[in-house]
BANUFI-927685 format. One line per field, with one value per residue: x, y, z of N, C-alpha, C, O in turn; residue number from 0; residue in three letters. Coordinates in steps of 0.02 Angstrom, whole numbers. Example, Ala and Ser with C-alpha at 12.3 -4.5 7.8 and 13.67 -1.06 7.14 Angstrom:
# BANUFI-927685
neast <- 660	642
nnorth <- -284	-112
nup <- 390	354
caeast <- 615	684
canorth <- -225	-53
caup <- 390	357
ceast <- 660	645
cnorth <- -165	2
cup <- 390	394
oeast <- 712	670
onorth <- -166	57
oup <- 423	402
num <- 0	1
residuo <- ALA	SER
//
This chain:
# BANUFI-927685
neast <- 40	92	181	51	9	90	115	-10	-15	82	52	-88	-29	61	-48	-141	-61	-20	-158	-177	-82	-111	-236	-198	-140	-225	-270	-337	-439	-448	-511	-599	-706	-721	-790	-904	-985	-998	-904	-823	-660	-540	-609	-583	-453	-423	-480	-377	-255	-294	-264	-154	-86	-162	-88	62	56	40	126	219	161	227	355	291	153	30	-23	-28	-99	-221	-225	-267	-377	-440	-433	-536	-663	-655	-663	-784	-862	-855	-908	-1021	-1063	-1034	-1134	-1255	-1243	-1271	-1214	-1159	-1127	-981	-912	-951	-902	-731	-716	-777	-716	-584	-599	-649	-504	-416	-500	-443	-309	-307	-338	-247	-133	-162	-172	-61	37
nnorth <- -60	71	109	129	234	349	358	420	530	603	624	677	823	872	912	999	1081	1153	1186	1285	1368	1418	1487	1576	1660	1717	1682	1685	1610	1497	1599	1660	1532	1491	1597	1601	1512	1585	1635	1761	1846	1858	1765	1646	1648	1631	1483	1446	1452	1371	1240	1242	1256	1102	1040	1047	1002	859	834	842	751	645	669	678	606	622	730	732	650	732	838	761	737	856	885	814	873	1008	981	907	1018	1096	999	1008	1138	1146	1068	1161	1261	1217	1133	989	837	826	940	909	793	776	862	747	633	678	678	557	506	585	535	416	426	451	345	260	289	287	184	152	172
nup <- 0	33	-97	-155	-95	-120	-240	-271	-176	-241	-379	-332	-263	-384	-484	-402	-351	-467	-539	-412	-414	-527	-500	-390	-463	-538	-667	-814	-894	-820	-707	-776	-788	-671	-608	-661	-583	-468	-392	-329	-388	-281	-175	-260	-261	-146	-146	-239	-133	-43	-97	-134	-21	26	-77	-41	100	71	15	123	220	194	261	394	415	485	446	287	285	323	273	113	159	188	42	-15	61	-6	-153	-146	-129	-234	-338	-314	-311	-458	-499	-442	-540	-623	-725	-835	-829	-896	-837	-679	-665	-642	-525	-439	-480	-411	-285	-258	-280	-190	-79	-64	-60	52	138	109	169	293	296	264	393
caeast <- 0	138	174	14	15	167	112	-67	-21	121	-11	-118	9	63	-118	-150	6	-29	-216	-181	-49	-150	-297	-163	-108	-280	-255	-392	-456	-463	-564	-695	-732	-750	-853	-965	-1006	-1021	-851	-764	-592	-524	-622	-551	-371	-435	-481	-311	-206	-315	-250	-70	-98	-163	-25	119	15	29	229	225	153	295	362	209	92	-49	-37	-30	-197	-262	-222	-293	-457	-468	-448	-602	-698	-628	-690	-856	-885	-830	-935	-1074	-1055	-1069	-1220	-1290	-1246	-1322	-1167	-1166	-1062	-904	-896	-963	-853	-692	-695	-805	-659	-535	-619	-620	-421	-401	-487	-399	-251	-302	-348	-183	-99	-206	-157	12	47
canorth <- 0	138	138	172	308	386	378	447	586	649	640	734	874	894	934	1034	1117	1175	1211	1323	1429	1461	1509	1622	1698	1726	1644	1735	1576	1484	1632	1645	1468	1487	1651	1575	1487	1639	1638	1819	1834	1873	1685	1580	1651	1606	1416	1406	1448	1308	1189	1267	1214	1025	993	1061	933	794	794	854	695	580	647	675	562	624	797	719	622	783	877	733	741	911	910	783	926	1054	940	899	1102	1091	960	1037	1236	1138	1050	1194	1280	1192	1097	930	788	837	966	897	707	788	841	689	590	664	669	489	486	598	477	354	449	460	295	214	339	277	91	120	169
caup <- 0	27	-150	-190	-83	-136	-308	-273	-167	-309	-423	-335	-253	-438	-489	-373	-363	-550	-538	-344	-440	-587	-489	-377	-496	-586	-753	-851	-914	-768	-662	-821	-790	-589	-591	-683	-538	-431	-364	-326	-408	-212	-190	-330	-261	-76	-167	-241	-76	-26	-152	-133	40	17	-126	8	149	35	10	192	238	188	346	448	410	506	380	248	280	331	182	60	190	179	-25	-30	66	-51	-207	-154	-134	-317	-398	-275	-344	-546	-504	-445	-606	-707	-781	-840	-827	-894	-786	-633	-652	-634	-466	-400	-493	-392	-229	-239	-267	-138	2	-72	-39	131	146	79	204	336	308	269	439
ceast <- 42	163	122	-11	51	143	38	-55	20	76	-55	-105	31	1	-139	-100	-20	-76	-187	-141	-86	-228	-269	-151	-172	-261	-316	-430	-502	-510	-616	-748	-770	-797	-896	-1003	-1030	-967	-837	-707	-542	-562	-594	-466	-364	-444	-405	-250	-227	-287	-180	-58	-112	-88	63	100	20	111	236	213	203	334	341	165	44	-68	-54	-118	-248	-282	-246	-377	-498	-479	-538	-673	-717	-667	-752	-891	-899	-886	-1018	-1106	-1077	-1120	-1267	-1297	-1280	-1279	-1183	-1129	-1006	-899	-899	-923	-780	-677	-720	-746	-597	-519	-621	-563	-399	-434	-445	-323	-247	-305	-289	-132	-111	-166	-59	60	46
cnorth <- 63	147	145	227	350	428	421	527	637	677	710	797	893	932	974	1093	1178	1219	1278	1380	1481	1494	1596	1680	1750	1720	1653	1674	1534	1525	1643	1597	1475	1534	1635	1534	1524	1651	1730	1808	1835	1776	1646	1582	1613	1500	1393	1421	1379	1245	1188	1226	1149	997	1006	1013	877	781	817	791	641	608	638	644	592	704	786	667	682	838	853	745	801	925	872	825	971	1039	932	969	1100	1069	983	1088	1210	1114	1120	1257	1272	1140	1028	879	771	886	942	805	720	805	799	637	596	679	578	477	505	560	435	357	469	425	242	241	313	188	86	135	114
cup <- 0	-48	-195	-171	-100	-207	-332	-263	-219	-323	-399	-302	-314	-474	-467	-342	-427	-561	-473	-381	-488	-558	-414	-417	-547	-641	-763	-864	-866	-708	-681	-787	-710	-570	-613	-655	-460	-384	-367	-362	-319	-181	-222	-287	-181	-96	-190	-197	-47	-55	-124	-88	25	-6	-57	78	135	34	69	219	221	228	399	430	412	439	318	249	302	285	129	95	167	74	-52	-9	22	-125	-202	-147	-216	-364	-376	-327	-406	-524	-513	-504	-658	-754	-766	-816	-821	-849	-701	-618	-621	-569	-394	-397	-430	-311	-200	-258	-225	-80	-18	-46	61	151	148	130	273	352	325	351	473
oeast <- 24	165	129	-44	28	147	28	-69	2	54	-60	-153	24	13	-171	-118	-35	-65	-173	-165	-91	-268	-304	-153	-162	-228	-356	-481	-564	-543	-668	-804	-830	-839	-947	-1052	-1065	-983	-847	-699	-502	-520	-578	-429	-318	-416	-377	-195	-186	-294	-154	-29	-61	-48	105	150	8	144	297	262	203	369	361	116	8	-117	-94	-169	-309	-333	-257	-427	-554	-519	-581	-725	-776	-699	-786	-951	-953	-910	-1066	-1153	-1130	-1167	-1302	-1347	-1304	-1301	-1208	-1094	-976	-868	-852	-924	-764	-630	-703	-726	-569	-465	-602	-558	-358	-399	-403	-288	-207	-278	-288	-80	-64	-146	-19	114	60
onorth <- 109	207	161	266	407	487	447	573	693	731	765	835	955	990	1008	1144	1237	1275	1329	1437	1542	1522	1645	1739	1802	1766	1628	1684	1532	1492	1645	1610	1467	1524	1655	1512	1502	1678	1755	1748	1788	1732	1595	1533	1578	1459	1342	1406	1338	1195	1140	1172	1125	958	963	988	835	731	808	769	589	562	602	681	600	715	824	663	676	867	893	758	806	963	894	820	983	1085	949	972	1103	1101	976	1083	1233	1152	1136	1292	1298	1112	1006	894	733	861	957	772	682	774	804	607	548	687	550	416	469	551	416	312	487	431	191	208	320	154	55	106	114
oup <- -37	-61	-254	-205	-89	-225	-387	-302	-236	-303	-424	-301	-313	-491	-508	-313	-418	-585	-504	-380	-493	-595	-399	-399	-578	-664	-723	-830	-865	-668	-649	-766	-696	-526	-586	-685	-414	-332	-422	-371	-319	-172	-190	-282	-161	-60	-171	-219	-28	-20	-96	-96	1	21	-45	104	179	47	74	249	255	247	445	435	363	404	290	216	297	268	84	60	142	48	-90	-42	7	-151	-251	-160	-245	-411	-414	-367	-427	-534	-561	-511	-708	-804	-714	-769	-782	-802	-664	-566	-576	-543	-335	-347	-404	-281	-148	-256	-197	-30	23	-22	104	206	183	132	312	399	360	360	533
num <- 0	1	2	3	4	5	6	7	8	9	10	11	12	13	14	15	16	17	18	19	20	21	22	23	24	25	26	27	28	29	30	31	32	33	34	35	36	37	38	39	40	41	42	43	44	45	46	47	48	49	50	51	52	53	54	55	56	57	58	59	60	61	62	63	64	65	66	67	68	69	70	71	72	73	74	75	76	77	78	79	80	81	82	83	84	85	86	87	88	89	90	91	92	93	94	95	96	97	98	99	100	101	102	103	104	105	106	107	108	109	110	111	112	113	114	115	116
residuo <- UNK	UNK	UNK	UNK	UNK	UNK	UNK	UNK	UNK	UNK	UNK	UNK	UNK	UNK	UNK	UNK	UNK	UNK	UNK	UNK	UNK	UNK	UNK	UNK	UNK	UNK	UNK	UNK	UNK	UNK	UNK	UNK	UNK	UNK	UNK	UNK	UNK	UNK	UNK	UNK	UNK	UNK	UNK	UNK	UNK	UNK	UNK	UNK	UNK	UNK	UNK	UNK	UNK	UNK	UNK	UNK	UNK	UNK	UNK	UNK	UNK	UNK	UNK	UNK	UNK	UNK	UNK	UNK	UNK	UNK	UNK	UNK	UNK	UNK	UNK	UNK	UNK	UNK	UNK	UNK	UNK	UNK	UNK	UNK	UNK	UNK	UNK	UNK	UNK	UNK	UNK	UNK	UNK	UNK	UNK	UNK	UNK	UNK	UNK	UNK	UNK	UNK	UNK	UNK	UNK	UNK	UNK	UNK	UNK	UNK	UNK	UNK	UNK	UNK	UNK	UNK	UNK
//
């Protein structure tokens, strides 16, 4: 099980790494997409410190453990806000799979974290 934690949380500290900057930084593209959900731009940047945070929790946890399951916990929170906010949009599928998808990698990542202890 520890290397499929290892290889989960990368995964999803890379990901989120990527997405947290670009939503820092306001990447024009990226804040279209989120206001259109009723986000603030001052919000979206408050969502990707959040991220920033998790993905820095997640390679934190390969020395702390317990952070690192706290940081994948908290992204499954974070995610189901997410797939929440598109429903209530109105979006479909593709929008709304993506961060159900990776709400279930993140328990998993908490889960695998959990065992491998």
């Amino acid at each position: 099980m520890a290397v499929t934690h290892v290889v989960l949380s990368v995964l999803l500290a890379a990901i989120f790494a990527v997405l947290g900057v670009a939503k820092v930084l306001r990447q024009p593209a990226l804040v279209s997409r989120t206001e259109r959900l009723g986000f603030s731009v001052r919000a979206i940047q408050g969502i990707g410190a959040l991220e920033l945070a998790a993905a820095a929790g997640l390679v934190a946890g390969f020395f702390w453990r317990p952070l690192g399951v706290a940081a994948a916990i908290g992204l499954v929170a974070l995610l189901i806000g997410a797939a929440v906010s598109h429903v209530r949009a109105g979006d479909g599928i593709k929008d709304v799979a993506p961060p159900v998808w990776l709400a279930l990698v993140s328990a998993a990542a908490a889960v695998t974290a959990i065992i491998a202890a």
